[in-house]
N, C-alpha and C positions, 0 to 999 in steps of 0.2 A: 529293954527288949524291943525287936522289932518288927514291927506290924506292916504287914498290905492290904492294905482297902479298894475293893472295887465300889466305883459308885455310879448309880443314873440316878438324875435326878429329872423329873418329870411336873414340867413347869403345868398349873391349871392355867393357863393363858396361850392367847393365839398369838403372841410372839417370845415361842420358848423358845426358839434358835437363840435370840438375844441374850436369854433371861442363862440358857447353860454356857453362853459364853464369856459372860459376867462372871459366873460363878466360878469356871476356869482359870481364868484371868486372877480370881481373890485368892486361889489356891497358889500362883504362881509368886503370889508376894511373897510367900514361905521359903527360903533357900534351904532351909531344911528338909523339903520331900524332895522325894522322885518321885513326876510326872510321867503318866504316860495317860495318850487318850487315841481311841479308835471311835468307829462308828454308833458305836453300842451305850461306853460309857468309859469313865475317867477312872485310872487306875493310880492310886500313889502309895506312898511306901518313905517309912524314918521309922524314929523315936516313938513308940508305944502311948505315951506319956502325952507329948508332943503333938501326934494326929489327934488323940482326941479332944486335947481342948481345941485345936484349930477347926477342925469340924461343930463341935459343939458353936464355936460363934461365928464360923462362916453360913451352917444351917441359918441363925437365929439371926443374924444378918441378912440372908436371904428371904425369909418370911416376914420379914419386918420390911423390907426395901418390895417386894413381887407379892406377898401377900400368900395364899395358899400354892401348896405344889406338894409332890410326894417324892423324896428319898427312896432309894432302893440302894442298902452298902450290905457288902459280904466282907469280913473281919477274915484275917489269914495271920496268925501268929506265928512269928520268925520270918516273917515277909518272903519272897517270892522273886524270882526273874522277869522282872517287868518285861525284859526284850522276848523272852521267850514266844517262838511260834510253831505251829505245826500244821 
């Protein structure tokens, strides 16, 4: 099945620009997702299966390397039109 995920993630430190571009960058290792990211937050999209163990250890990856910060994902089953605008 295929899933799309919005996600912000919201570093507790004063250099989050870094810390969500790190985090960007560890999602890009996957040739498996589609990427998309705007101002707001990072959108991807694959395998059901697939996104959440990459999340599960790119999160844990994250709090272990930057320490505390907060996740905000919205789940979308059958995934979605990343390019979509309006």
């Amino acid at each position: 099945m295929k899933t799309a995920v919005e996600i912000s993630l919201y570093p507790l430190q004063d250099n989050y620009i870094d810390i969500i571009k790190w985090f960007i960058g560890r999602l890009d290792a996957y040739p498996e997702l589609e990427r998309k990211t705007n101002g707001m937050s990072t959108q991807i999209q694959g395998d059901h299966n697939a996104i959440m163990t990459i999340l599960s250890d790119e999160m844990a990856n994250a709090y272990q390397k930057w320490g505390r910060g907060v996740f905000v994902c919205k789940f979308i089953p059958g995934g979605v039109n990343l390019d979509h605008s309006e």
